[in-house]
C-alpha positions as CSV (number, residue, x, y, z in Angstrom):
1,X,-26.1,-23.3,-15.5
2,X,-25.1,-20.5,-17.6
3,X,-26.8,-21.2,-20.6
4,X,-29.5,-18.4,-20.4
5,X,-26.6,-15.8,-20.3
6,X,-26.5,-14.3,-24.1
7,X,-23.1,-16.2,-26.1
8,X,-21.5,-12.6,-26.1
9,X,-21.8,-12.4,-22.4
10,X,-20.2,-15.2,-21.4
11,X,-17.3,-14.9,-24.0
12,X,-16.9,-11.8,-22.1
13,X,-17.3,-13.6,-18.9
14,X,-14.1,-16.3,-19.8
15,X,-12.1,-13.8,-21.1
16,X,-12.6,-11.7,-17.7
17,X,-11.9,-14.5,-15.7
18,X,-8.8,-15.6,-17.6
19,X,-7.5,-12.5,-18.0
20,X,-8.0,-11.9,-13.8
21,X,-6.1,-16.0,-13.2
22,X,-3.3,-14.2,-15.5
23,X,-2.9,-11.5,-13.3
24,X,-2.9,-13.4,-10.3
25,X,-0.5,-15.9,-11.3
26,X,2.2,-13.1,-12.6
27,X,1.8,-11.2,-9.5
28,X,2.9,-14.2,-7.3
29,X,6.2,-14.1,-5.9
30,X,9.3,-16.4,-7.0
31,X,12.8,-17.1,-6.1
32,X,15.3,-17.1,-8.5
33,X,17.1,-20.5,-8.7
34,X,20.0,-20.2,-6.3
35,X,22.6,-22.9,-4.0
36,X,23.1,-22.8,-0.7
37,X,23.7,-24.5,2.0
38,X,22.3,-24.6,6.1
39,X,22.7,-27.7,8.4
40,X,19.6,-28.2,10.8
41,X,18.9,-30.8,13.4
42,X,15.3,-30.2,14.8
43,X,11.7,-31.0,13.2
44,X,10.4,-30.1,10.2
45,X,9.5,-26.5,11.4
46,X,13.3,-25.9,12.3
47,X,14.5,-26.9,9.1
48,X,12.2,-24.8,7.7
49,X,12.9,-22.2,9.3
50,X,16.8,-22.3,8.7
51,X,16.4,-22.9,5.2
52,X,14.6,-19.7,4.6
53,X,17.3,-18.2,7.1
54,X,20.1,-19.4,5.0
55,X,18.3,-18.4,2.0
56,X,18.4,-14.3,3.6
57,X,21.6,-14.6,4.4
58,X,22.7,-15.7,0.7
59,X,20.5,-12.4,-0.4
60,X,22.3,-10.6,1.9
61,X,25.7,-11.9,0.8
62,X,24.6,-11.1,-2.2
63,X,25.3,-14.6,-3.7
64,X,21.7,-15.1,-4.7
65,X,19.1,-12.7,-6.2
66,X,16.1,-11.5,-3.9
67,X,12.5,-13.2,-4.5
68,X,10.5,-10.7,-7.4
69,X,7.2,-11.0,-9.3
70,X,6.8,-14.1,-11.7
71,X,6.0,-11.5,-14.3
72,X,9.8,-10.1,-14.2
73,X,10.9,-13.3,-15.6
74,X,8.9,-12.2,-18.7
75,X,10.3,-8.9,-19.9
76,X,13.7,-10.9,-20.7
């Protein structure tokens, strides 16, 4: 399909495109591994929703670290 593009072109082409999938994946957001624990009855929904509530409240506590950028993790 791209085979009339000139060899240099689309080198430059992957590299664009990889480099842009980089970005996009370091720039997502992650949680830190962390323990915690919520009791929840209800559908799925609910214990959806009270996870990620118990999750804020162990931020708050300060017993686990907030969600940051993937690409933190790689500065060390």
């Amino acid at each position: 399909m791209i085979s009339w593009i000139a060899a240099d072109s689309r080198r430059l082409f992957l590299i664009v495109c990889a480099i842009a999938a980089l970005g996009l994946f370091s720039a997502q957001t992650v949680r830190p591994s962390c323990t915690y624990a919520v009791m929840s009855f209800g559908g799925e929904a609910q214990q959806k929703e009270a996870a990620e509530r118990g999750y804020e409240e162990a931020v708050a506590a300060g017993d686990c670290a907030p969600p940051h950028a993937r690409w933190q993790f790689w500065r060390g």
